[in-house]
N, C-alpha and C positions, 0 to 999 in steps of 0.2 A: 504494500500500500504506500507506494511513493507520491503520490495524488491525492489518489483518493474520490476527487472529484466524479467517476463514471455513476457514482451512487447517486447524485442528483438524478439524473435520466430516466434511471430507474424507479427512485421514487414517482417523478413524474408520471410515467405511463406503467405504474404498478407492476412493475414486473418481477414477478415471484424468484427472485436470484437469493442463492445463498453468498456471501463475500464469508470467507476464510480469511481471517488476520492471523499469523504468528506475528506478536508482538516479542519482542528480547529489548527495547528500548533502543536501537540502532540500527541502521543499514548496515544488513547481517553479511548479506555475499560482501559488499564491500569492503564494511571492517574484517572477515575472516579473511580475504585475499592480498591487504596489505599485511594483518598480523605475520599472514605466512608468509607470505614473498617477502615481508622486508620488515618484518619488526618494527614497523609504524604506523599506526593508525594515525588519519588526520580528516576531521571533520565528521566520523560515521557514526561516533556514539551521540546520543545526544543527552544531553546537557537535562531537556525538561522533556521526556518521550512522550510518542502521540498518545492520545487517551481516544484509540478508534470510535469506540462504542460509542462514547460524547462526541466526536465528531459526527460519526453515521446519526449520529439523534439528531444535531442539529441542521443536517439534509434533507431529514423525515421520515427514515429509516427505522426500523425494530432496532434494536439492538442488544448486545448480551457482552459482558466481560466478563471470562471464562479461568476462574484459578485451578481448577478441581476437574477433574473428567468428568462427574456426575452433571458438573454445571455446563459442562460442553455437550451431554448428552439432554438437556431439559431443554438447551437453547435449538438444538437439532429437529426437535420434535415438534417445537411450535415454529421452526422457521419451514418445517416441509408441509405446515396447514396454513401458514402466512400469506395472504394473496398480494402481497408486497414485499420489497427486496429487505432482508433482513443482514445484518452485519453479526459474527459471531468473532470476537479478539479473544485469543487464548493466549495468556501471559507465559511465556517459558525462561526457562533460564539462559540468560545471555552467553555464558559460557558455553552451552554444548556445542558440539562439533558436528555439523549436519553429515551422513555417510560419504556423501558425494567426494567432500573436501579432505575426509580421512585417506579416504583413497585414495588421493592426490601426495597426500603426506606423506603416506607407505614409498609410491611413487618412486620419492626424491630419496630415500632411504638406501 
């Protein structure tokens, strides 16, 4: 969700979409591919992170912020009877190492 903005549209012409946010508080591909490559991040954390679900609320959006799996499975259930586009952010931890990037890691190894 580097925008964000497609969720207007949606709201306007109802359209029953799910939006998946992993939130970690940063641009995640970004900040893990300078961590790796060069021991620097510059500009990718940020500083006050997006709060999606406030955001998608004030588009006109459902919306749900999701700490717990059970909350990510309540928010699932009324976004697939929602006849409007609903927003679900599941908050994770900034730390983990998504699979794609570990491979990458082995890689260079």
């Amino acid at each position: 969700m580097m925008q964000g903005t497609e969720i207007s549209p949606a709201v306007c012409n109802k359209v029953p979409a799910i939006f998946l946010v992993i939130n970690n508080g940063r641009l995640d591909m970004v900040e893990k591919a300078m961590k790796f490559g060069g021991d620097r991040v510059v500009g990718a954390i940020y500083e006050v992170p997006l709060h999606a679900a406030k955001f998608s609320q004030s588009l006109g959006a459902a919306s749900f912020r999701c700490h717990k799996e059970e909350e990510i499975e309540t928010a699932l259930i009324f976004a697939l009877q929602h006849d409007g586009p609903t927003v679900i952010e599941v908050i994770v931890d900034p730390d983990e190492i998504p699979p794609t990037l570990s491979r990458e890691k082995n890689k260079k190894k």
